[in-house]
C-alpha positions as CSV (number, residue, x, y, z in Angstrom):
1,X,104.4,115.0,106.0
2,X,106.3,114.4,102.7
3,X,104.5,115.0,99.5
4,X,102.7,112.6,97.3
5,X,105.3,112.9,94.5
6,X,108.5,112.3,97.1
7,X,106.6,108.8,98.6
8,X,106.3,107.4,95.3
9,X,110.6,108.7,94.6
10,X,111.0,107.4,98.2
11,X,109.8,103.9,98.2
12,X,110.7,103.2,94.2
13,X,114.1,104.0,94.7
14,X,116.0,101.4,93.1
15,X,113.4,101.3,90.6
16,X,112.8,102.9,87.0
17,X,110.9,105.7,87.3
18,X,107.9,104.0,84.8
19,X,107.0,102.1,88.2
20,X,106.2,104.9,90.2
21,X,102.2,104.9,89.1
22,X,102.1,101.1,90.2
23,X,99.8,100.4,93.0
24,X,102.4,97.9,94.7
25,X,105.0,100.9,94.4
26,X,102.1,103.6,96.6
27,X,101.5,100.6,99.1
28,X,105.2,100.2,100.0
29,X,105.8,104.3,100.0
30,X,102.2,104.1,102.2
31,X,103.9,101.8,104.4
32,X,107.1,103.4,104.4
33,X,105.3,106.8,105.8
34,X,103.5,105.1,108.6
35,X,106.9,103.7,109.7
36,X,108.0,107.5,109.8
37,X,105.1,108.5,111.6
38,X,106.4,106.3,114.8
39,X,109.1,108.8,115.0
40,X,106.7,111.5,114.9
41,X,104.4,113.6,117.0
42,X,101.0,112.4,116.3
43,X,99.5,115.6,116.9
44,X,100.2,116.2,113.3
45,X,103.5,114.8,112.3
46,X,106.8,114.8,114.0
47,X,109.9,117.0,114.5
48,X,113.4,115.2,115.0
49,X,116.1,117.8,116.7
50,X,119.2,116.3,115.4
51,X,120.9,119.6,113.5
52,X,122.2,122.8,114.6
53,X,121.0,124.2,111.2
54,X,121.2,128.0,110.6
55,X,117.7,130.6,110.2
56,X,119.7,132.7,107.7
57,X,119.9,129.4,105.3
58,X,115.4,129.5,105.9
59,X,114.7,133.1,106.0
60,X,117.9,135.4,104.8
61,X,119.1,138.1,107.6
62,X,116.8,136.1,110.1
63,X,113.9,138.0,109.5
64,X,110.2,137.9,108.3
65,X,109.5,137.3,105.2
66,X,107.2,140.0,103.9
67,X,102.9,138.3,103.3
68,X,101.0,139.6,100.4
69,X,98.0,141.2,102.2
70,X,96.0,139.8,99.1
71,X,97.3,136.5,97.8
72,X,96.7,136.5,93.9
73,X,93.9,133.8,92.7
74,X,95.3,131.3,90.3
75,X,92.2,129.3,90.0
76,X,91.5,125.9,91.8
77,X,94.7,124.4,90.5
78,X,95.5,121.0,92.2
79,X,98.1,121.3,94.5
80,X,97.3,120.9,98.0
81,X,99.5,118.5,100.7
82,X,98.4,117.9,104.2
83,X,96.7,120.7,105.9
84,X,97.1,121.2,109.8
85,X,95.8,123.3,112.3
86,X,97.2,125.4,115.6
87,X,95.3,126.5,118.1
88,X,91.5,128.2,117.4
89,X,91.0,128.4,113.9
90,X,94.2,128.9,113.2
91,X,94.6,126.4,109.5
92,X,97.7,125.8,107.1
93,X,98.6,124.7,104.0
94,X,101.4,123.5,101.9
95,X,100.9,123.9,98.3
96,X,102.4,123.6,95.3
97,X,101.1,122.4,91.6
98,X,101.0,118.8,91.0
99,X,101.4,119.0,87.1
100,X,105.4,119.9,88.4
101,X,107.3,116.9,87.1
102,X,109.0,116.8,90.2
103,X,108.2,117.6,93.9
104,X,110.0,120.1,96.8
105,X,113.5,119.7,96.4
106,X,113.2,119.8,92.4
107,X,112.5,123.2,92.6
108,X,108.6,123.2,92.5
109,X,107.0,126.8,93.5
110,X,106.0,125.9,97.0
111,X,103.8,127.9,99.3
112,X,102.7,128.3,103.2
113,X,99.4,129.6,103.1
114,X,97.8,130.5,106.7
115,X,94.2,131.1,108.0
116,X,93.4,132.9,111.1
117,X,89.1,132.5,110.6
118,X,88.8,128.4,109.8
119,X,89.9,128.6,106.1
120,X,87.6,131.3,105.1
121,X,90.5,133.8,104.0
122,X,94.1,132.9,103.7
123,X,97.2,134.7,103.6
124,X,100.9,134.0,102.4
125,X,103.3,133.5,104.9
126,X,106.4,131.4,103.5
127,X,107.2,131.5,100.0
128,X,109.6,128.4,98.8
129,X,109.2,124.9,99.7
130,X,108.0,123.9,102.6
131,X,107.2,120.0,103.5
132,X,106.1,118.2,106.4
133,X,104.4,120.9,108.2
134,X,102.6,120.0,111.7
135,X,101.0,122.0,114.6
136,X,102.3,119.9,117.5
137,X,101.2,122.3,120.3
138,X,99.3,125.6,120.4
139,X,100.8,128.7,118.8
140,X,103.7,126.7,117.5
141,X,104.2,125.4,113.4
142,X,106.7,123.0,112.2
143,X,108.2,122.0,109.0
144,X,111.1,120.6,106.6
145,X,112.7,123.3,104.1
146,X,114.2,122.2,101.2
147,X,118.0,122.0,101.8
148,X,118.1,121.1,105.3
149,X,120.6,118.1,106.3
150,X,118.8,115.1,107.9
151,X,116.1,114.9,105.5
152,X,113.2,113.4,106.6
153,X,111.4,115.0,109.5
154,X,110.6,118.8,110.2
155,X,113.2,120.5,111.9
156,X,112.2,124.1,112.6
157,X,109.9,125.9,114.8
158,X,108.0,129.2,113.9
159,X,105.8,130.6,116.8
160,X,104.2,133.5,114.8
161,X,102.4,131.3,112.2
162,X,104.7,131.0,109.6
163,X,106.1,134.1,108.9
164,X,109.6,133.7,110.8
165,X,111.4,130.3,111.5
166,X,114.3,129.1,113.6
167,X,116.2,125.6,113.6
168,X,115.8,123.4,116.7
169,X,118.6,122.4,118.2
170,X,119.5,119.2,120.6
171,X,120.7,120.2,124.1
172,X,122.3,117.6,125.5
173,X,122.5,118.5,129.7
174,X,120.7,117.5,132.8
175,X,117.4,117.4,130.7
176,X,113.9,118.5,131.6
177,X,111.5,116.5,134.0
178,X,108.5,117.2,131.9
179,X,107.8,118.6,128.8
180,X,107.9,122.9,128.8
181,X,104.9,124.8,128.8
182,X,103.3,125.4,125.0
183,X,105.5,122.6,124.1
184,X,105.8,119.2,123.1
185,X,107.3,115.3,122.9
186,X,109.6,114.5,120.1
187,X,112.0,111.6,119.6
188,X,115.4,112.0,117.8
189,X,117.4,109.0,116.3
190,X,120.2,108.9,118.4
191,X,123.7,107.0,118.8
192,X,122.8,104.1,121.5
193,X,126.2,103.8,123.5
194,X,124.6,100.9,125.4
195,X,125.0,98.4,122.7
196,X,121.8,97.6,121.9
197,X,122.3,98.6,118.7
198,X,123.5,102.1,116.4
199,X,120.3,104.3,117.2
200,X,117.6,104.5,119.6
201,X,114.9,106.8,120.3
202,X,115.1,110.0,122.4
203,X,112.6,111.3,124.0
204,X,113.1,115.4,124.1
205,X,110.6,118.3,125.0
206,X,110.7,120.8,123.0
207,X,110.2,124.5,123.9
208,X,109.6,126.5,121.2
209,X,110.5,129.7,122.6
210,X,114.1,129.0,122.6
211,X,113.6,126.0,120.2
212,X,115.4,123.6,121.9
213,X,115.1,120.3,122.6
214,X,116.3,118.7,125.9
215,X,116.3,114.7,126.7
216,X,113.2,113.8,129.2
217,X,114.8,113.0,132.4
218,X,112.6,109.9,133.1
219,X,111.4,108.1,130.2
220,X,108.8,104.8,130.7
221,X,111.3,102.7,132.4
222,X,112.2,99.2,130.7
223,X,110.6,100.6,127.3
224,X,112.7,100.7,124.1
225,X,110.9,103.6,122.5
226,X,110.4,103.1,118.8
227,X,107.9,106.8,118.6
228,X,105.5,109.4,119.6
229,X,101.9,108.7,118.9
230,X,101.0,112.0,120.5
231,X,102.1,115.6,122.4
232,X,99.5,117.2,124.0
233,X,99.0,118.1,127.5
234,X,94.9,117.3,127.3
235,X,95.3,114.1,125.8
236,X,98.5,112.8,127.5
237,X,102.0,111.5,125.8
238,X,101.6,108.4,124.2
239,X,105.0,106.2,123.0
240,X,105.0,103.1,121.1
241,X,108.0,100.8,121.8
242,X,109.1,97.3,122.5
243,X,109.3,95.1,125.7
244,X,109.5,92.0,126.0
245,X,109.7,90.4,123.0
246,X,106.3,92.1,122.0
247,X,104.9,95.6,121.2
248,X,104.2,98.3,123.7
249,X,102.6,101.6,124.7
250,X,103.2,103.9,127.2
251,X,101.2,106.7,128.4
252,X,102.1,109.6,130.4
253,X,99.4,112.1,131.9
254,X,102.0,114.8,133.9
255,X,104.2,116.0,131.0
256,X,106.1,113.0,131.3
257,X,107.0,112.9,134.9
258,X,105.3,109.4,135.0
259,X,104.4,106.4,132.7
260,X,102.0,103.5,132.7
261,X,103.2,101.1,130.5
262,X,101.0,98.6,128.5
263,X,102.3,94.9,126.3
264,X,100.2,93.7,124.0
265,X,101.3,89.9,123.7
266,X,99.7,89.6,120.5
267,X,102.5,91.7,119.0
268,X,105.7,91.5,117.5
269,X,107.9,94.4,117.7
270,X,109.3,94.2,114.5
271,X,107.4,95.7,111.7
272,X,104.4,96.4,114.1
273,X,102.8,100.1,113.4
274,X,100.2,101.7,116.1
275,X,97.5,104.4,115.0
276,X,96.0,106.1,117.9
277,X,92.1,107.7,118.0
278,X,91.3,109.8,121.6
279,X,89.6,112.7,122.2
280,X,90.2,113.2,125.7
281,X,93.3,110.9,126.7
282,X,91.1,108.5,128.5
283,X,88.8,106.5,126.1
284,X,91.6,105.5,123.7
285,X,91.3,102.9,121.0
286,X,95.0,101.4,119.8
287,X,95.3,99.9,116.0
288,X,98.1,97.6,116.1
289,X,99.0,96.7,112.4
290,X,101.7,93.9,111.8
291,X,103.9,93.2,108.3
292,X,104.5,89.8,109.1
293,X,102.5,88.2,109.7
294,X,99.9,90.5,108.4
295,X,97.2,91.5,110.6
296,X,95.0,94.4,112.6
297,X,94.6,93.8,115.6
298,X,92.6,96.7,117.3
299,X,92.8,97.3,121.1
300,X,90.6,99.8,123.5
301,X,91.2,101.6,126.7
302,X,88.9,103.7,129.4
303,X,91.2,104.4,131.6
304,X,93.9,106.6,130.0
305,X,96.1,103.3,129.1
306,X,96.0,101.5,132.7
307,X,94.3,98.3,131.2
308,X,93.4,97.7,127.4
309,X,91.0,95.1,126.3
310,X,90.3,93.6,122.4
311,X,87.8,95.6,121.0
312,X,88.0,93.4,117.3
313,X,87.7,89.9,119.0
314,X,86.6,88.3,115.6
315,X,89.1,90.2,113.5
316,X,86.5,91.9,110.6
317,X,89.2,94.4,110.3
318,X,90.5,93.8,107.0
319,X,94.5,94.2,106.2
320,X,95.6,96.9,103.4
321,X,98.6,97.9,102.6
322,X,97.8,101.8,102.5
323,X,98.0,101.3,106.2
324,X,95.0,102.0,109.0
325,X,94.7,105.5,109.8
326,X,92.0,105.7,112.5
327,X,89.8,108.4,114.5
328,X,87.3,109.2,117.4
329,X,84.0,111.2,116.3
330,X,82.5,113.0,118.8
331,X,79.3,110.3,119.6
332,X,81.9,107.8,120.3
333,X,81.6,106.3,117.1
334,X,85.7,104.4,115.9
335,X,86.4,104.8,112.4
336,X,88.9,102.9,110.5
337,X,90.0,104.3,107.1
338,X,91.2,100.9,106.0
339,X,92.6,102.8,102.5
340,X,91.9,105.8,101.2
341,X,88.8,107.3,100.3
342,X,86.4,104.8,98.9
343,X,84.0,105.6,101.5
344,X,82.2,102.1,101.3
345,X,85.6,100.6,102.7
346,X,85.8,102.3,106.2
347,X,84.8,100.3,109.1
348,X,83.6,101.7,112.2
349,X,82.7,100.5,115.6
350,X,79.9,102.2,118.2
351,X,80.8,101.6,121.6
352,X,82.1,98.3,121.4
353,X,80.1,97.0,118.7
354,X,81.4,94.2,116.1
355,X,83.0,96.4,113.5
356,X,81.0,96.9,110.1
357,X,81.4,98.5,107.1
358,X,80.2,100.8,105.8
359,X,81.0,103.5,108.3
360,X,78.2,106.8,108.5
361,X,80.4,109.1,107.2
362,X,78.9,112.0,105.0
363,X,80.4,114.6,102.5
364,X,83.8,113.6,101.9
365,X,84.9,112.5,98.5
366,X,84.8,109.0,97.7
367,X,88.3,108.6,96.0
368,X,91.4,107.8,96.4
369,X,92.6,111.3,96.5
370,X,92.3,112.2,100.1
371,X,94.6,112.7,102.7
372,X,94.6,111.4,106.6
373,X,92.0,112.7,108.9
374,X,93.3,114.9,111.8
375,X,91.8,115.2,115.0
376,X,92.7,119.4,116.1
377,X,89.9,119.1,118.8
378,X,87.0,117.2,120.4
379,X,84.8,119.3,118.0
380,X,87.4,119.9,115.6
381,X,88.2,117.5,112.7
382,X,90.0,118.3,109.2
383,X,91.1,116.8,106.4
384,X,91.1,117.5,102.1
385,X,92.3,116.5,98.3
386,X,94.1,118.5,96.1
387,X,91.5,121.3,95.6
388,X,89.9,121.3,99.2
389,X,89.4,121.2,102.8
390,X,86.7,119.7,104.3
391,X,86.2,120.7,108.2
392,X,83.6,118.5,110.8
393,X,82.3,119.4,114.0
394,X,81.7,115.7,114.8
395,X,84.1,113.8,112.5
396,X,80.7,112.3,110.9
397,X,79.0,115.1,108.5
398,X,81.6,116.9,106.5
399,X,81.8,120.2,104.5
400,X,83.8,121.2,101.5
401,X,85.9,124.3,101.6
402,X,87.0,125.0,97.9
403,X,90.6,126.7,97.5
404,X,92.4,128.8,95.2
405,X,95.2,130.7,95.7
């Protein structure tokens, strides 16, 4: 996930840089972001596999890089990005101090940090800058190093937490029937030699052990695929794309063998964003926000994506620009983080209720500081600011984990 700094550079580009602390300027870099995220792996963020990049440009000779055993303390300084999670309580962070004028490829002093106990003690494992790091599958870490050609999404794998990385690389042959074993579903922006236009999306699986990524031999037929929404094996492969004239998902519960394919007619494929919440691939809920015309429409499923009905009927879910980022807790209870933090703003929904606000969520901070809520298990939720992580066994009642590294 890019870092707060390079959303406000990214979306104010042809703008002074005095505009950058406008909130018009964070809405459009918000929305630019969730547009990224539907090339992305939803398990945390995405990995594209478009270079043949070299390790000794990441980690000189190929090697490890050598981790403190005792990271110094520098005081809670603020400086925390997006934490994720492999498997266990396996946690990582990317930090580096927001008083820098500039972020990651300004030359910041960026840190990988790693947790093998839940966050209680941490460890360095990559010292430069690191961006966009995501846990797509168990035992495997992605992220974006500064310098890397493409830019935008996270394009190497390390299987080791950290401490060693290679560069994915596209295989173009037969391709795989299903995803690989530990791996996961990526889509790269590819030439479309059908003439439907320059790029479409690929969809790959990625193994990290060789950290390649091969085309899926049998995509959801008659989809144009605009993203991944998610990679796991116990949750399914979901895929948001076009069809018809209206916005789609697809949902795949062998690896990828097999799709069931879902149009919403309420939809328009341009400029239309989904956010998925699931804990077990079967009870599903779908948040469908449209630019033009602006609008949520919210959408549930029981049955792994065979049949979808409108869970927000009435429409009480407001429109924000900072975009819908949604979850599952584990009672069942939908929670829509219409913007973030102000607590008071979330709307939530109990098994099928009207959705109210505000939801009954306790301990996280009620600011605008916070970053998206990830889902690592059906008992595992984690999110933080710029000083903290705060972990949930039920994605209702929250508790803070101070850092300082």
């Amino acid at each position: 996930m890019t870092s707060l700094r390079e959303r406000f550079e990214d979306a104010a580009a042809a703008a002074p840089p005095s505009r950058l602390a406008g909130s018009e300027v964070y809405a459009a870099a918000w929305r630019r972001r969730r547009k990224r995220q539907g090339w992305a792996v939803a398990a945390a963020a995405g990995v594209t596999a478009l270079l043949v990049a070299t390790v000794a440009v990441l980690v000189p000779g190929g090697g490890a890089r050598p981790t403190p055993a005792n990271p110094p303390v520098v005081g809670p300084a603020e400086g925390m990005d997006s934490p994720v999670a492999g498997d266990g309580e396996k946690l990582y962070v990317q930090w580096a101090p927001f008083e820098c004028e500039h972020m990651s490829k300004y030359g910041c002093p960026g840190r990988l940090m790693g947790s093998e106990d839940n966050g209680r003690t941490w460890t360095e494992r990559y010292r430069g800058i690191v961006d966009q790091i995501s846990s797509p599958a168990p035992g495997s870490l992605l992220a974006h190093f500064d310098g890397d050609p493409g830019g935008s999404e996270p394009t190497n794998v390390s299987t080791d937490g950290g401490r060693t990385w290679r560069a994915i690389r596209s295989v173009d042959d037969a391709g795989v029937a299903a995803i690989p074993p530990n791996g996961w579903l990526s889509c790269t922006d590819d030439l479309d030699h059908t003439g439907g236009g320059p790029f479409r999306c690929t969809l790959r699986g990625v193994d990290p052990e060789t950290a390649t990524a091969r085309r899926l031999a049998s995509p959801p037929p008659g989809l144009a695929v605009t993203g991944v929404l998610a990679g796991s094996i116990r949750t399914g492969l979901w895929v948001s794309g076009t069809m018809n004239g209206h916005s789609a998902l697809a949902v795949s519960r062998d690896g990828g063998r097999h799709w069931t394919t879902h149009v919403f007619p309420a939809t328009v494929p341009d400029d239309t964003y989904f956010s998925l919440a699931t804990l077990d691939g079967f009870d599903a809920y779908a948040v469908a926000m449209t630019g033009e015309p602006r609008a949520v429409q919210v959408y549930r499923t029981t049955d792994a994506g065979q049949t979808w009905s409108d869970a927000d009927p009435g429409h009480t879910v407001p429109y924000k620009d900072e975009g819908q980022d949604t979850y599952l807790t584990t009672n069942g209870t939908h929670i829509i983080r219409t913007v973030r933090g102000r607590l008071a703003d979330w709307y939530c929904s109990r098994q099928g209720s009207p959705y109210t606000a505000p939801s009954p969520v306790k301990g996280l901070p009620d600011t605008e500081g916070s970053w998206p809520i990830l889902t690592l298990g059906p008992r595992s939720f984690v999110t933080n600011d710029r000083t903290a992580l705060y972990t949930s066994a039920d994605g209702i009642y929250w508790d803070r984990r101070p850092l300082s590294f």
